[in-house]
N, C-alpha and C positions, 0 to 999 in steps of 0.2 A: 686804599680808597678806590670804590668803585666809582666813575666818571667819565660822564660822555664830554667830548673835548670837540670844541665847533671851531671852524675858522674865524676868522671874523667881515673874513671878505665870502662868505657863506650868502647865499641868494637865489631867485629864481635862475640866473642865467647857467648854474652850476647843479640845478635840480634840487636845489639843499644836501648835497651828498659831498659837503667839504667837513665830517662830521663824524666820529668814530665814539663806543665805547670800551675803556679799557679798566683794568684792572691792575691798580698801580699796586706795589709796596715798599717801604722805606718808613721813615724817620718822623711823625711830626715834627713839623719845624717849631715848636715852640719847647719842646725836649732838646734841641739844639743851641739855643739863643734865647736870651731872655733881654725883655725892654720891658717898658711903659705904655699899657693900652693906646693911649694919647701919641706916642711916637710913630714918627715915620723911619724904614728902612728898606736899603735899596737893597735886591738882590739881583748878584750881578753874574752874569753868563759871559763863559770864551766867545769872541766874536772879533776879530781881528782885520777877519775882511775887508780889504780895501779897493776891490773893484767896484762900480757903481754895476747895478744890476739892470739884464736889458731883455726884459719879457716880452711877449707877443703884445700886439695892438688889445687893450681892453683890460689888462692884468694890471695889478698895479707893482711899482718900483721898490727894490726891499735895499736899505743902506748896513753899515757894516754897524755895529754895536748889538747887545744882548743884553739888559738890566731893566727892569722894572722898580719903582718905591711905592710900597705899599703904607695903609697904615697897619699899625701891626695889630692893632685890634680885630682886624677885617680880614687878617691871615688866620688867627687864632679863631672864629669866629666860625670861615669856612673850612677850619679842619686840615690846615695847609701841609700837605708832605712835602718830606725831600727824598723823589723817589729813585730807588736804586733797581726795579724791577720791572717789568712790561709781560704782566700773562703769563705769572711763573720763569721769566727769562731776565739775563740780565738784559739791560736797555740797549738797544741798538745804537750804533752810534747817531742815526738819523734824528732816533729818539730821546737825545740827551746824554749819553754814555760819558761819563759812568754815572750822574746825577742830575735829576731833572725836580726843578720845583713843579710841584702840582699843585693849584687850587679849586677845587672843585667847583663847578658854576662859575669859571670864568672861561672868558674867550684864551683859544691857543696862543695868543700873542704873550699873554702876561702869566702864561705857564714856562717861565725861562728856563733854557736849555743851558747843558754843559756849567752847570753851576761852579762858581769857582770864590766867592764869599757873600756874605752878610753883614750888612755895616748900618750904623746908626745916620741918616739923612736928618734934614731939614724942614719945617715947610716951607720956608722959603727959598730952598732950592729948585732951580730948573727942573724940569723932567728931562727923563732920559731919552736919548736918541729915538730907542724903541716905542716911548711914550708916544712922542712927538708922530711917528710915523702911520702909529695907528690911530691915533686918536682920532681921526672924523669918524674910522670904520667903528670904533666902539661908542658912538656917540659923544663926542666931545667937539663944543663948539669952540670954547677958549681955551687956552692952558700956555699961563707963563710960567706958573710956580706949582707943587705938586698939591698944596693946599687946595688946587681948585677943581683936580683931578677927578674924573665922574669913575667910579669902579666898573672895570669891564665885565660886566656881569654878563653872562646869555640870556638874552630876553627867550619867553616862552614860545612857542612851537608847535606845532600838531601838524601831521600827514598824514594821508592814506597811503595802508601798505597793501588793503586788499580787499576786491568789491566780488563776491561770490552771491549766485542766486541757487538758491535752495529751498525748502518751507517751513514754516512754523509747525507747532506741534498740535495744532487744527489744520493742517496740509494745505493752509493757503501758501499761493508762494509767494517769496521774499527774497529780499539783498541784505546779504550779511558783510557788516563791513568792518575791516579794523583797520587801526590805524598807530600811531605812538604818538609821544609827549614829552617835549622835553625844557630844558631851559629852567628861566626862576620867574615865578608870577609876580613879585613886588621886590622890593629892595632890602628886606633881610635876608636873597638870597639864600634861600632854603630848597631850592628847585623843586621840580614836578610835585613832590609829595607834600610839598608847603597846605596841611589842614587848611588854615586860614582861606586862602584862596580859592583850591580846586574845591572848596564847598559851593563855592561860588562861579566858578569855572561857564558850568551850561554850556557846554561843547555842542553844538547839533549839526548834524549832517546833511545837508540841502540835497536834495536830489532834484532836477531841474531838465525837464526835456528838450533836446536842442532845436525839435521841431515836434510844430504841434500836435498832441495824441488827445483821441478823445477824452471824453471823462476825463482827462486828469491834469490836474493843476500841480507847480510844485510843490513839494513836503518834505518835512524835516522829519529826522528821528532825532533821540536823546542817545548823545552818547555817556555812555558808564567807563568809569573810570577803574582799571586795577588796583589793588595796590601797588605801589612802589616798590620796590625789591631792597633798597640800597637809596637816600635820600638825592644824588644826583646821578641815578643813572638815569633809564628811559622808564617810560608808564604807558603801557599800554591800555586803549581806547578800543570798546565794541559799541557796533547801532545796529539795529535789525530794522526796518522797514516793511512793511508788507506792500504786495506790488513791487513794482509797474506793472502796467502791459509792456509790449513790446516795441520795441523802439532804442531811441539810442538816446542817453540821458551825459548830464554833467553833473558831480560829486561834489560839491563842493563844503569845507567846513567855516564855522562861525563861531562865536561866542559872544555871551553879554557880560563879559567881566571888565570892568573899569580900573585899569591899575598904568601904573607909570610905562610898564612894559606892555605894550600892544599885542595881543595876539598875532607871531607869523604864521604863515599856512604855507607849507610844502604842496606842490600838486597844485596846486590853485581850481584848477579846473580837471578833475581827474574824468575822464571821459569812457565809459561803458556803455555796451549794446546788449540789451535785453533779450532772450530770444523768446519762439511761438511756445 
């Protein structure tokens, strides 16, 4: 499985760069264990740890346990491995060594490490430690039982990685600009290349002067969309603009798509200077 893996504590204050893609291999976990779409089961990770953890001012606190319960439908669904490889290598031990569950389109949290078994759960059981811990960072406002559990899904994404002035092919000049895309547009989790959605997407790239230039008001381009390589890895995003003048502008991107997952924006305010 190809899969970009976010933190979940991923934000402006960290640049959005708590956020990798890798290229797992192993096992689907449904060639391992068999249940009932309807079932819930925990999968449970070495964690033993029993010091309480003491991070810098603004980080947050991480406790000793390692298990997630999923439904097992929603593992089966996203293609869940059980991975014994990292980019052609065995897994590091940072990385899970010797077996690491992977779900594609979910937050790193409920990608459990050091896998150690699979067991049939409840829904009326508690969530797990790890549950508990993350749960505000993946959107969960309640959780006593796992029945109420919201899927830690990665909401969708878009950045700029790069604002280049050059010209069109009438030799006006222009800002060319790309960007990526990642994450799942709605709740069947299907990430970036979700048809459904990115039809819908309307990604546009505001370019907006920090101070005022003649002539020129801000303006959008349309950004176009790649294909997808691999259903959750990244998608890269181009816009062309023609113009500015000269001056010093702010990038910023939008969207009019209406879905449970809000559009984030990496860069927020990506800031370039135009020259004569």
């Amino acid at each position: 499985a190809t899969s970009v893996m976010e933190c979940s504590g991923n934000g402006l204050a960290f640049a959005f760069g708590l956020l990798s893609c890798g290229q797992w291999r192993g096992v689907p976990i449904d060639q391992v264990a068999t249940f009932d779409d309807s079932d819930f089961v925990e999968v449970i990770g070495f964690d033993i740890e029993s010091r309480l953890s003491n991070p810098p001012p603004g980080f947050y606190k991480s406790g000793p346990g390692a298990s997630w319960i999923f439904r097992w439908q929603h593992l089966r669904s996203q293609k869940a491995v059980l991975a014994l490889s990292l980019a052609g290598q065995a897994l590091p031990a940072d990385n899970g060594y010797p077996c690491r569950l992977i779900v594609p389109g979910y937050f790193g949290c409920a990608n459990i490490k050091w896998v150690t078994g699979v067991k049939l759960s409840s829904a009326s059981d508690p969530p797990s430690a790890q549950m508990v811990e993350f749960a505000e960072r993946v959107g969960q406002e309640q959780l006593t039982t796992v029945v109420e559990y919201v899927r830690p899904l990665i909401p969708l994404a878009a950045a700029v990685s790069s604002v280049d002035e050059g010209s069109d092919a009438e030799g006006s000049k222009c800002l060319r600009m790309t960007g990526v895309l990642w994450g799942n547009c709605c709740e069947r989790g299907l990430g970036p290349g979700c048809a459904q959605c990115c039809s819908a997407l309307d990604l546009s790239v505001d370019v907006v002067p920090r101070a005022a230039v003649e002539s020129w008001e801000p303006r959008s381009a349309h950004a176009s969309l790649e294909q997808a390589s691999e259903q959750h890895s990244w998608r890269r995003w181009r816009a062309t603009l023609v113009g500015p003048p000269p001056g010093q502008y702010s990038v910023r991107l939008s969207s009019s798509l209406q879905t449970a997952h809000r559009l984030r924006v990496g860069r927020c305010d990506h800031i370039i200077s135009v020259g004569s």
